[in-house]
C-alpha positions as CSV (number, residue, x, y, z in Angstrom):
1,X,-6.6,14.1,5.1
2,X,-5.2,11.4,6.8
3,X,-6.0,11.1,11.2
4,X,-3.0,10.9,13.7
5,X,-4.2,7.6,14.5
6,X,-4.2,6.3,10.7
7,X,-0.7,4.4,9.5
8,X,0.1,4.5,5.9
9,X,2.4,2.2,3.6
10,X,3.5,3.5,0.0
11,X,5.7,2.3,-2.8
12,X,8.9,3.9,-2.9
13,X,8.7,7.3,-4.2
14,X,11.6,7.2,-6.4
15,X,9.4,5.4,-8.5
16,X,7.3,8.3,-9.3
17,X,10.6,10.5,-9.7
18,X,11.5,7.3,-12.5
19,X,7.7,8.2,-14.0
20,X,8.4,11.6,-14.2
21,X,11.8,11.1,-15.7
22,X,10.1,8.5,-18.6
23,X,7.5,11.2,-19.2
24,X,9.6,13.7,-20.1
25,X,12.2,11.4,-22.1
26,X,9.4,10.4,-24.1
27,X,7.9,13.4,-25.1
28,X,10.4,13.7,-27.8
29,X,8.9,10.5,-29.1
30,X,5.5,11.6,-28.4
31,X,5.9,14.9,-30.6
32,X,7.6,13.0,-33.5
33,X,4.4,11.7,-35.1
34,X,0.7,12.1,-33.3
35,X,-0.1,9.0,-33.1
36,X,2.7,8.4,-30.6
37,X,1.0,10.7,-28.1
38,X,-0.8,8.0,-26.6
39,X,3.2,6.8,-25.5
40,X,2.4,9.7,-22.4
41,X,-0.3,7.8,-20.6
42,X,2.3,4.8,-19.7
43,X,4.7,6.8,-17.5
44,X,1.8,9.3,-16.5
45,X,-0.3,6.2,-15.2
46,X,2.9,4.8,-13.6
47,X,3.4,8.3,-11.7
48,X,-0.2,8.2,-10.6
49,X,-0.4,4.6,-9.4
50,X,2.8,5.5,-7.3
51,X,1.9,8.5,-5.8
52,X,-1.7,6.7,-4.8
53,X,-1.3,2.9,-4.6
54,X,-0.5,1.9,-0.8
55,X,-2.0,0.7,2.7
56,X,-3.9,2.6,4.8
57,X,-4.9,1.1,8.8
58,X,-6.6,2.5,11.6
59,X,-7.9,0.8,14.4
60,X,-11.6,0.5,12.5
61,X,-10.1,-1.2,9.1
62,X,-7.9,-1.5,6.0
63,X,-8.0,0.4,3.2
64,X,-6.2,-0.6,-0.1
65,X,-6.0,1.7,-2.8
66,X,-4.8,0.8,-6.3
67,X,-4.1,3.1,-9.3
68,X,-8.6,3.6,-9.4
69,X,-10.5,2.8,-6.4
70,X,-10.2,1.2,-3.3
71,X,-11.1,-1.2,-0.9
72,X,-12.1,-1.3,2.6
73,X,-11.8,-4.3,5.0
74,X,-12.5,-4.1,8.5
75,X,-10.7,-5.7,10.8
76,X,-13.4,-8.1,12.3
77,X,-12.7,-9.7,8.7
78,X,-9.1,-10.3,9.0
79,X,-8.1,-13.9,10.6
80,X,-4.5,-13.6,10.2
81,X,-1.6,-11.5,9.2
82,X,1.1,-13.4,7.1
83,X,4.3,-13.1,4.7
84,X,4.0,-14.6,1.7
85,X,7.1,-16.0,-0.4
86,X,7.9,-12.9,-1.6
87,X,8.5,-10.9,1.3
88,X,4.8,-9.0,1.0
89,X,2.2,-8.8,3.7
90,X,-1.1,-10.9,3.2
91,X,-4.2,-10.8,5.4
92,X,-6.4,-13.7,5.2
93,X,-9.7,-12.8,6.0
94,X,-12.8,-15.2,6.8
95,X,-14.0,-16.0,3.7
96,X,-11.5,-17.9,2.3
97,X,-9.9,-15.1,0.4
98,X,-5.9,-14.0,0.4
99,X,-5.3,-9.8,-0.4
100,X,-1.9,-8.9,-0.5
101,X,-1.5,-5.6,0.9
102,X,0.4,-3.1,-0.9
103,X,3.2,-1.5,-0.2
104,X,3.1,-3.7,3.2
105,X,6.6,-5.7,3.4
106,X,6.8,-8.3,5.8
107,X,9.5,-6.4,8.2
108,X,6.2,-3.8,8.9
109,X,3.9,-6.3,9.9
110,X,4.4,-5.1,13.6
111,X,3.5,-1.3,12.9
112,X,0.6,-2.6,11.4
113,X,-0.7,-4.6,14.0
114,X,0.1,-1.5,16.2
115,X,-2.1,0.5,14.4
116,X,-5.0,-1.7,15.2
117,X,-4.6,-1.1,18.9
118,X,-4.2,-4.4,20.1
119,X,-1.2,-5.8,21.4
120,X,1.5,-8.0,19.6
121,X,0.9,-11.7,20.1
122,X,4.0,-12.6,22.5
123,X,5.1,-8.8,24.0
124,X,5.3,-8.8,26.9
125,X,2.9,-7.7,29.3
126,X,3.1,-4.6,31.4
127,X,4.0,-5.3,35.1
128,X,1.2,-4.4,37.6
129,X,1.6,-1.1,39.1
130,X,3.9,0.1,36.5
């Protein structure tokens, strides 16, 4: 179970209600001959990876899950937060490498930073004594 503290980013669920729907329209396909069952596992492995595949951040790291597995990256790792062409949130981190984060657009780059707990390059400062 996810922590208060913990900010998550998933696909869109109306693609696992689209899964669902392929599932079922293909099981008439599926029962027609047997070796058409296998026809199942597309939409079923569809449903999963959308239910599953997303971006999870806390103050200690990232966590990327795909369809099977995941992968953790702290945030002493990160260099920078960017948009790629697309729209889609990248972090660079400090070897060199590029990860796309799923399910991250561009547009919630700021909650993401939030959940880190430090404060957004150029906000503005709190006033003293406020």
């Amino acid at each position: 179970m996810s922590k208060p503290d913990t900010v998550r980013f998933r696909h869109n669920q109306a693609l696992l209600v689209a899964a669902i729907i392929a599932f079922v329209g293909a099981l008439p396909l599926a029962n027609a001959r047997g070796y058409l069952l296998p026809v199942l596992l597309v939409p079923l492995a569809v449903a999963v990876w959308a239910w599953r595949a997303g971006t999870d951040a806390d103050a200690r790291e990232l966590r990327l899950r795909a369809l099977v597995g995941q992968r953790r990256i702290g945030w002493e790792r990160v260099l920078e937060l960017a948009i790629d062409q697309r729209g889609r949130a990248v972090a660079r981190l400090d070897d060199g490498q590029q990860v796309t984060l799923p399910a991250v657009r561009g547009a919630d780059l700021p909650r993401l930073v939030a959940a880190t707990g430090q404060p957004l390059p150029g906000a503005p400062a709190d006033a003293p004594g406020q």
